[in-house]
Backbone as XML, in Angstrom:
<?xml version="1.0"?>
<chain id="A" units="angstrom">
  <residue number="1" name="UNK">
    <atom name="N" x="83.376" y="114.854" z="52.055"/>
    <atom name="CA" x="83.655" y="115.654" z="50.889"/>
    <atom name="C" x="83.517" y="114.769" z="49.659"/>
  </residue>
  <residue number="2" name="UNK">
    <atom name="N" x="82.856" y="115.331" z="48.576"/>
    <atom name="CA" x="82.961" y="114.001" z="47.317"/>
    <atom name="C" x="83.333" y="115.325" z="46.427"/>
  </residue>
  <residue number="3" name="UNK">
    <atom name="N" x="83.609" y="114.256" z="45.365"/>
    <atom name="CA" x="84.202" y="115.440" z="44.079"/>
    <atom name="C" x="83.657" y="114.797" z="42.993"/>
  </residue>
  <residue number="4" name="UNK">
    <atom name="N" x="83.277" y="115.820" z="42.778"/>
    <atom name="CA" x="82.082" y="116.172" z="41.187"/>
    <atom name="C" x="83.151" y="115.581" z="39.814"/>
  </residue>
  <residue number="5" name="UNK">
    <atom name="N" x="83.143" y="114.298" z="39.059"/>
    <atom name="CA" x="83.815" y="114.269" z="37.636"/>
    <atom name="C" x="83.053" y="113.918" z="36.643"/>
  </residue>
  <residue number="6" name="UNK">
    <atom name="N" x="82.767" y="115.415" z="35.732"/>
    <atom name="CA" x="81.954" y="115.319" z="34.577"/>
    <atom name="C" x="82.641" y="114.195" z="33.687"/>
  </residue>
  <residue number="7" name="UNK">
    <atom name="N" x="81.972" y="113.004" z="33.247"/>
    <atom name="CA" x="82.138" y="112.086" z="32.434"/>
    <atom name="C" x="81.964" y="112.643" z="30.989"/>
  </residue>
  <residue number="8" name="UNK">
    <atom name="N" x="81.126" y="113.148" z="30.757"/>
    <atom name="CA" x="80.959" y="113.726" z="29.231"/>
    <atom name="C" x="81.840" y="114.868" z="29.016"/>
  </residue>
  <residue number="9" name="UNK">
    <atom name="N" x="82.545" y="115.365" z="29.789"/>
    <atom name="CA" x="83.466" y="116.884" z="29.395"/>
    <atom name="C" x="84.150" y="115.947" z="27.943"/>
  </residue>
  <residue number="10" name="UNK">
    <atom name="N" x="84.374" y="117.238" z="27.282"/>
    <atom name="CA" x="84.869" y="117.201" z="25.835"/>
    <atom name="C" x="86.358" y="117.051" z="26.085"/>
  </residue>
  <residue number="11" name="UNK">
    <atom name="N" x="87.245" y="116.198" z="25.994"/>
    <atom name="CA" x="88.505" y="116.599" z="25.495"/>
    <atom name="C" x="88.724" y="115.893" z="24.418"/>
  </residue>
  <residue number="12" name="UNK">
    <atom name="N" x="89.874" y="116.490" z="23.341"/>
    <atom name="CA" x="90.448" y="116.099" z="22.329"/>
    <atom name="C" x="91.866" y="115.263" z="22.513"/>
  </residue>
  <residue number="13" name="UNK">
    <atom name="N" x="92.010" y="114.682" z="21.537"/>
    <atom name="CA" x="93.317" y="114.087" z="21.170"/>
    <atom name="C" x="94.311" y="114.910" z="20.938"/>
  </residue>
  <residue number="14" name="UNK">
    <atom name="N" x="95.441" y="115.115" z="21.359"/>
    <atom name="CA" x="96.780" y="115.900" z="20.830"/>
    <atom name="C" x="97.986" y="115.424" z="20.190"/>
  </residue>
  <residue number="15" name="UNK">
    <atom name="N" x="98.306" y="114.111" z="20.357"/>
    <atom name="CA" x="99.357" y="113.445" z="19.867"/>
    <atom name="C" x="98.868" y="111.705" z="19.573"/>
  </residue>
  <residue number="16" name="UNK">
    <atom name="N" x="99.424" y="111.080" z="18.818"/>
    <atom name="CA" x="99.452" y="109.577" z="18.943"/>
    <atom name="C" x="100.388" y="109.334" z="18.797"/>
  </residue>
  <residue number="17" name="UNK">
    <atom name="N" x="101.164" y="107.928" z="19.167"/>
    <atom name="CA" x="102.128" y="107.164" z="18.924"/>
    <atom name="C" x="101.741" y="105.680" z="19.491"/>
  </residue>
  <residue number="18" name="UNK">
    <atom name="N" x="102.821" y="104.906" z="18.721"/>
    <atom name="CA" x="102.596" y="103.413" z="19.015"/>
    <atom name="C" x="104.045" y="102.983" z="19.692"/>
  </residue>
  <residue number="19" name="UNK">
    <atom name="N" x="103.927" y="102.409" z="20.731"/>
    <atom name="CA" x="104.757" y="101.956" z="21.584"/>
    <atom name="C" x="104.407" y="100.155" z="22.325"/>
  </residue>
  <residue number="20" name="UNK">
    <atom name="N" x="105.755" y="99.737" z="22.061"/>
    <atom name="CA" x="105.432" y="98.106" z="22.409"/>
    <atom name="C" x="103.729" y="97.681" z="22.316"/>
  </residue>
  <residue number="21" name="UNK">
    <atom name="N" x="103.823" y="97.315" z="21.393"/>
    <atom name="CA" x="101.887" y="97.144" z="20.651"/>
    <atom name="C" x="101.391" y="97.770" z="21.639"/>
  </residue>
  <residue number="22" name="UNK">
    <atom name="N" x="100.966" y="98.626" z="21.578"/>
    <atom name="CA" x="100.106" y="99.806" z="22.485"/>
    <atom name="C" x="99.929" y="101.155" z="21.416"/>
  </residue>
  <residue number="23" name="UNK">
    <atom name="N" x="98.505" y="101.455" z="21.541"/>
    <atom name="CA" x="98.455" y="102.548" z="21.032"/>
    <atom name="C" x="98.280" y="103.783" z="22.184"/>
  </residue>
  <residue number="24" name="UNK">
    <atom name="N" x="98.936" y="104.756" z="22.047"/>
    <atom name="CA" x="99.307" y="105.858" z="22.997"/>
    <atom name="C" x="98.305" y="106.920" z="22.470"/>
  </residue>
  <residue number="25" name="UNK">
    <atom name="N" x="97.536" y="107.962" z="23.208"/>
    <atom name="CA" x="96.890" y="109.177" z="22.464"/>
    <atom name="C" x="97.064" y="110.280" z="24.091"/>
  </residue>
  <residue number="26" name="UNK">
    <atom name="N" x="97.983" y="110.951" z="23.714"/>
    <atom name="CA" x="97.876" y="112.341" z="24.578"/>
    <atom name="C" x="96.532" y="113.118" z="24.577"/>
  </residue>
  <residue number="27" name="UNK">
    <atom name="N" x="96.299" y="113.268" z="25.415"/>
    <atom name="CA" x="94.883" y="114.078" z="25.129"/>
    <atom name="C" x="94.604" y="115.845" z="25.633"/>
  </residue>
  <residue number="28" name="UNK">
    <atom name="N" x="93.623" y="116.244" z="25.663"/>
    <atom name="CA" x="93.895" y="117.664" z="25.585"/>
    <atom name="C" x="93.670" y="118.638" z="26.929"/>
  </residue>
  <residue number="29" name="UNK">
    <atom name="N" x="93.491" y="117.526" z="28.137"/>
    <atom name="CA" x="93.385" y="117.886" z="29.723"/>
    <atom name="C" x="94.836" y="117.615" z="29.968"/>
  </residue>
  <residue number="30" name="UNK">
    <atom name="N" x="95.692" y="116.677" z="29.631"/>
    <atom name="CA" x="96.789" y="116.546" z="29.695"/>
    <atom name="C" x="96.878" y="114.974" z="30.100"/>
  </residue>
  <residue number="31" name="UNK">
    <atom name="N" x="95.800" y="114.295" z="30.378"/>
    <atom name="CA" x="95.926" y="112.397" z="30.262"/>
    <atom name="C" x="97.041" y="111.868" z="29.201"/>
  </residue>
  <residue number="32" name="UNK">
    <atom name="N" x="97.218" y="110.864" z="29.214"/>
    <atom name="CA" x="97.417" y="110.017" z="28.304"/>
    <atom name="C" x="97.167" y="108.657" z="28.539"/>
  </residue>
  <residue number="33" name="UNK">
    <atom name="N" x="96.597" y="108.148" z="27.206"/>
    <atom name="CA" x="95.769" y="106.481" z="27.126"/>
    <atom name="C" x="96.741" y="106.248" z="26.256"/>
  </residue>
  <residue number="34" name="UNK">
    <atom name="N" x="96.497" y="104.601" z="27.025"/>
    <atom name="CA" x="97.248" y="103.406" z="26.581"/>
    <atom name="C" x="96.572" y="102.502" z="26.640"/>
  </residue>
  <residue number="35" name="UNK">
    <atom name="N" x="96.292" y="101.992" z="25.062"/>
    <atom name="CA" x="95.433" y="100.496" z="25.012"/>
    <atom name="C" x="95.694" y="99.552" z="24.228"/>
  </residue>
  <residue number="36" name="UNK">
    <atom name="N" x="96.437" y="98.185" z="24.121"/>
    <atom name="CA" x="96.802" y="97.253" z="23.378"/>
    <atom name="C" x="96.219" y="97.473" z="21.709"/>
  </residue>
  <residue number="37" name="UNK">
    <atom name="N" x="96.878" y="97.528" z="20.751"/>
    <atom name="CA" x="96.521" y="97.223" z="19.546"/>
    <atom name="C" x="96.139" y="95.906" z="18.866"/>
  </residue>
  <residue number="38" name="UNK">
    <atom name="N" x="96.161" y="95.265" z="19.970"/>
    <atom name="CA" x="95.277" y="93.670" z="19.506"/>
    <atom name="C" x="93.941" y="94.091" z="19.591"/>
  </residue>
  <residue number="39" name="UNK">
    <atom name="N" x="93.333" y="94.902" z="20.092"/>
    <atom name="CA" x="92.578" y="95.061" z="20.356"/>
    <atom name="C" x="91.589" y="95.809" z="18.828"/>
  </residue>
  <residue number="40" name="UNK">
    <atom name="N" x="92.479" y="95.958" z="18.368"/>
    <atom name="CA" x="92.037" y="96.605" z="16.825"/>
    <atom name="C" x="92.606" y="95.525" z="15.838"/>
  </residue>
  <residue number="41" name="UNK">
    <atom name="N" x="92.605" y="94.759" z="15.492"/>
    <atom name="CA" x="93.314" y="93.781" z="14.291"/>
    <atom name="C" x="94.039" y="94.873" z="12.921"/>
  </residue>
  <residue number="42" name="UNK">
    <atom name="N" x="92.837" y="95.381" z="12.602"/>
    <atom name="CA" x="93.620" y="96.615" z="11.168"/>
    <atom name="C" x="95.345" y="97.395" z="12.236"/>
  </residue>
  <residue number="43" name="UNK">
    <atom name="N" x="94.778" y="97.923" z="13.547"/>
    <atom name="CA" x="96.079" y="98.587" z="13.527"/>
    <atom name="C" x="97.247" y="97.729" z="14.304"/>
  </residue>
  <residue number="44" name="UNK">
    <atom name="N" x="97.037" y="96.281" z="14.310"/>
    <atom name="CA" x="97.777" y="95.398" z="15.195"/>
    <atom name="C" x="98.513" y="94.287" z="13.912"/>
  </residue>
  <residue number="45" name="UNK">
    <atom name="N" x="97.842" y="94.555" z="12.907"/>
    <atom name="CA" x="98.517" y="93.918" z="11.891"/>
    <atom name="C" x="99.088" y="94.708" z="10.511"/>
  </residue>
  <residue number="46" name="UNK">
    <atom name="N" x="99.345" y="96.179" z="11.110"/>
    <atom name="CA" x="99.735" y="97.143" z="10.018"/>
    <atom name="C" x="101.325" y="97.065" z="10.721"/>
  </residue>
  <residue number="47" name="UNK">
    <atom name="N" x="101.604" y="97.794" z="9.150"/>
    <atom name="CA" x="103.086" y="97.959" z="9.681"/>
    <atom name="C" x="103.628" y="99.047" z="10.178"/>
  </residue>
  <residue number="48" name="UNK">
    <atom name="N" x="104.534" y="99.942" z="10.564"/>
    <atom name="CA" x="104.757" y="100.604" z="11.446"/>
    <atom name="C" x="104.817" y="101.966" z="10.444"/>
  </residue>
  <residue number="49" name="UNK">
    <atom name="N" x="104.894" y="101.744" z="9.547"/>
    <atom name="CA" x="104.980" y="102.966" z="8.636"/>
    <atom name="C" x="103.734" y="103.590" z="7.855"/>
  </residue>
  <residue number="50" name="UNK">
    <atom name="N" x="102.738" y="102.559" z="7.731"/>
    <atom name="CA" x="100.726" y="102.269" z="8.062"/>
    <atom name="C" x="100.715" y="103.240" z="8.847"/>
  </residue>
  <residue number="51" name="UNK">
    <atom name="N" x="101.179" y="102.686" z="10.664"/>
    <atom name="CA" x="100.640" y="103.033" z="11.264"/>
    <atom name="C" x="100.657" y="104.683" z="11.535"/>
  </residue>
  <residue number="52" name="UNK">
    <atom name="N" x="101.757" y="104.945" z="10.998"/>
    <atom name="CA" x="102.271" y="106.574" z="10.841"/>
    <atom name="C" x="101.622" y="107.390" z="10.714"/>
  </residue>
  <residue number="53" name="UNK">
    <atom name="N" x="101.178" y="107.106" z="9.693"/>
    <atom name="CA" x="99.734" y="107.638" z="8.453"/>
    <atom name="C" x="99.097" y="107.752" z="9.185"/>
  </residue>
  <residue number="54" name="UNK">
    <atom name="N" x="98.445" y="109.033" z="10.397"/>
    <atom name="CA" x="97.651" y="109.041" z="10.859"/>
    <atom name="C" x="97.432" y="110.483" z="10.813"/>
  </residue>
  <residue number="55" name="UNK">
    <atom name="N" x="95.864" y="111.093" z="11.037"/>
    <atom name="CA" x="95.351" y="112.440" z="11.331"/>
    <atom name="C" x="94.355" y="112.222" z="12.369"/>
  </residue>
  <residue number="56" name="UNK">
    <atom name="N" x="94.406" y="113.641" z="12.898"/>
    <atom name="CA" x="93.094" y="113.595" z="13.557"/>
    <atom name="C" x="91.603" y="114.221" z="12.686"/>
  </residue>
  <residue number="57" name="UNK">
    <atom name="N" x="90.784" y="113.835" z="13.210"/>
    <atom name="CA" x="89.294" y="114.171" z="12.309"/>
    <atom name="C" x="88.461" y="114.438" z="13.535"/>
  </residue>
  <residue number="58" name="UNK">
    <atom name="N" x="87.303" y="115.698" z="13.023"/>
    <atom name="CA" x="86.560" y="116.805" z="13.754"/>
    <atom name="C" x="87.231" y="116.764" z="14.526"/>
  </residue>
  <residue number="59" name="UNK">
    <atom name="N" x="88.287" y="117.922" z="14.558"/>
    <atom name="CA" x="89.206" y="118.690" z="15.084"/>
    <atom name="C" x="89.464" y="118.113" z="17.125"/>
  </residue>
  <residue number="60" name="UNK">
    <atom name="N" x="90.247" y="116.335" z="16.309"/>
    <atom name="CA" x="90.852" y="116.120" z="17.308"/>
    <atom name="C" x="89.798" y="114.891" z="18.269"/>
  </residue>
  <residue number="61" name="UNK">
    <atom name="N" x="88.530" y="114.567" z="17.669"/>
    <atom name="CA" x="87.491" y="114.194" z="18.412"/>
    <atom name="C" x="87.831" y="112.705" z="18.082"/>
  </residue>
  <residue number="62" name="UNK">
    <atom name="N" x="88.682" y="112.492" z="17.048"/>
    <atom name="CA" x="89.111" y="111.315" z="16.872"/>
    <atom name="C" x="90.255" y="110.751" z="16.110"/>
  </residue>
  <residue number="63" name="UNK">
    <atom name="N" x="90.697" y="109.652" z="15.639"/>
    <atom name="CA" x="91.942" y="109.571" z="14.738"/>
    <atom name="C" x="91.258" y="108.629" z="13.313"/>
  </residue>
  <residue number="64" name="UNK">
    <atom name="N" x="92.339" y="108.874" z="12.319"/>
    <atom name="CA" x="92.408" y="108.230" z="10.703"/>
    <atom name="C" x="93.371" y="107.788" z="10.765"/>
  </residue>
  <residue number="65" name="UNK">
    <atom name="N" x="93.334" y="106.588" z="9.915"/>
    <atom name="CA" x="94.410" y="105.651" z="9.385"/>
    <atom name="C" x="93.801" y="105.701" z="7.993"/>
  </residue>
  <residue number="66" name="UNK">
    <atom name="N" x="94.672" y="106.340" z="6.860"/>
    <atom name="CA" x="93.630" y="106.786" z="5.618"/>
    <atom name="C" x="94.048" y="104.753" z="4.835"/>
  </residue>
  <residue number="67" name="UNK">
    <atom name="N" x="95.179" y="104.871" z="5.374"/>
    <atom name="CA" x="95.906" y="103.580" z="4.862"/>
    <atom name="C" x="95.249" y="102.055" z="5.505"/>
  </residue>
  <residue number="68" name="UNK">
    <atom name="N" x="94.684" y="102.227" z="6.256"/>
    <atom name="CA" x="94.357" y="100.655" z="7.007"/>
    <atom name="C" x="92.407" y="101.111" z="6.923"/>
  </residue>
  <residue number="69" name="UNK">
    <atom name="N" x="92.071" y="102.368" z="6.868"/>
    <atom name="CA" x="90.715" y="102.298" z="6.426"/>
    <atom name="C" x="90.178" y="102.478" z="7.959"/>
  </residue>
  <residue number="70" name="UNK">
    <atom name="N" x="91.144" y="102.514" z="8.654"/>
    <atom name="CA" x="90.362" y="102.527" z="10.191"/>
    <atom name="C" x="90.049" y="104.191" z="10.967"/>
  </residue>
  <residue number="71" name="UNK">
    <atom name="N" x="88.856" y="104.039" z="11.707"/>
    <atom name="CA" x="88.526" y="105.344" z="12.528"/>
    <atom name="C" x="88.475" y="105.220" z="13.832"/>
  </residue>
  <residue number="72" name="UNK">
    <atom name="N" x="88.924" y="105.570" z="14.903"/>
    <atom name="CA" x="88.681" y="105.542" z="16.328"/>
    <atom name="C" x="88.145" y="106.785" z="17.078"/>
  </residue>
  <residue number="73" name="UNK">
    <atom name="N" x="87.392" y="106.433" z="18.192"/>
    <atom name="CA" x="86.775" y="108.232" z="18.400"/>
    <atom name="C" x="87.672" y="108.301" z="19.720"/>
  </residue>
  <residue number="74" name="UNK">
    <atom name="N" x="87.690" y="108.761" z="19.823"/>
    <atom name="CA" x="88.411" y="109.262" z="21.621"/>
    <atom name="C" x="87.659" y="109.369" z="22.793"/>
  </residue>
  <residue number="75" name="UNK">
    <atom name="N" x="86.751" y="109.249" z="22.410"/>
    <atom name="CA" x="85.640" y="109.242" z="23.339"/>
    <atom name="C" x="85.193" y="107.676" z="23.474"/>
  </residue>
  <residue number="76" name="UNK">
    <atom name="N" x="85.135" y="106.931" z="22.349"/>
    <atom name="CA" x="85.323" y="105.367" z="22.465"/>
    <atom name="C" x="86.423" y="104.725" z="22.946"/>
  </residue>
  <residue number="77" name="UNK">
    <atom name="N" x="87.684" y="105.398" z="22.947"/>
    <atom name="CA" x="88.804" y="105.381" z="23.934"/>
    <atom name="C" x="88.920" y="105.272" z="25.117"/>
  </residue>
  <residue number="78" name="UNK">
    <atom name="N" x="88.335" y="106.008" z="25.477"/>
    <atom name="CA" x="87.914" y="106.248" z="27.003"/>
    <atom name="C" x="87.086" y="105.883" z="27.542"/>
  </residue>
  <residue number="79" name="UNK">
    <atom name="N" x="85.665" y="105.037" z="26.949"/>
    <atom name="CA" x="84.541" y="103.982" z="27.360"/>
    <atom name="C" x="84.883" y="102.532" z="27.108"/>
  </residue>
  <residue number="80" name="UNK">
    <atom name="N" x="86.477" y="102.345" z="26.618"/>
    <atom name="CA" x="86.847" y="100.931" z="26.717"/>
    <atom name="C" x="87.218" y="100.627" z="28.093"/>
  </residue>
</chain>
């Protein structure tokens, strides 16, 4: 028996938070990623109230930090 997992299926982001330098993103199958914020310098050397300041952009396909100038896609999330 093998099982079919579309790699390109679309899901979105639903939540972020930052937890013990880790950036957290709930996503919209119901996952959640966790990936060190050293790994980004802008959001590993912001401060926690920076890091707040966040939206999602094209509806969820990725996140803003309007304050640190930074963009992440969610889909680059998930090919780290």
């Amino acid at each position: 028996m093998s099982i079919l997992v579309e790699i390109n299926s679309t899901v979105f982001g639903t939540n972020v938070w930052f937890e013990d330098n880790m950036l957290c993103v709930t996503l919209s199958d119901g996952r959640q990623i966790r990936v060190p914020t050293f790994w980004f310098p802008r959001l590993y050397s912001a401060t926690p109230q920076k890091l707040k300041n966040w939206t999602f952009i094209g509806k969820g396909q990725g996140i803003h930090w309007p304050d640190l100038v930074e963009d992440l896609s969610i889909k680059g999330l998930l090919n780290i």
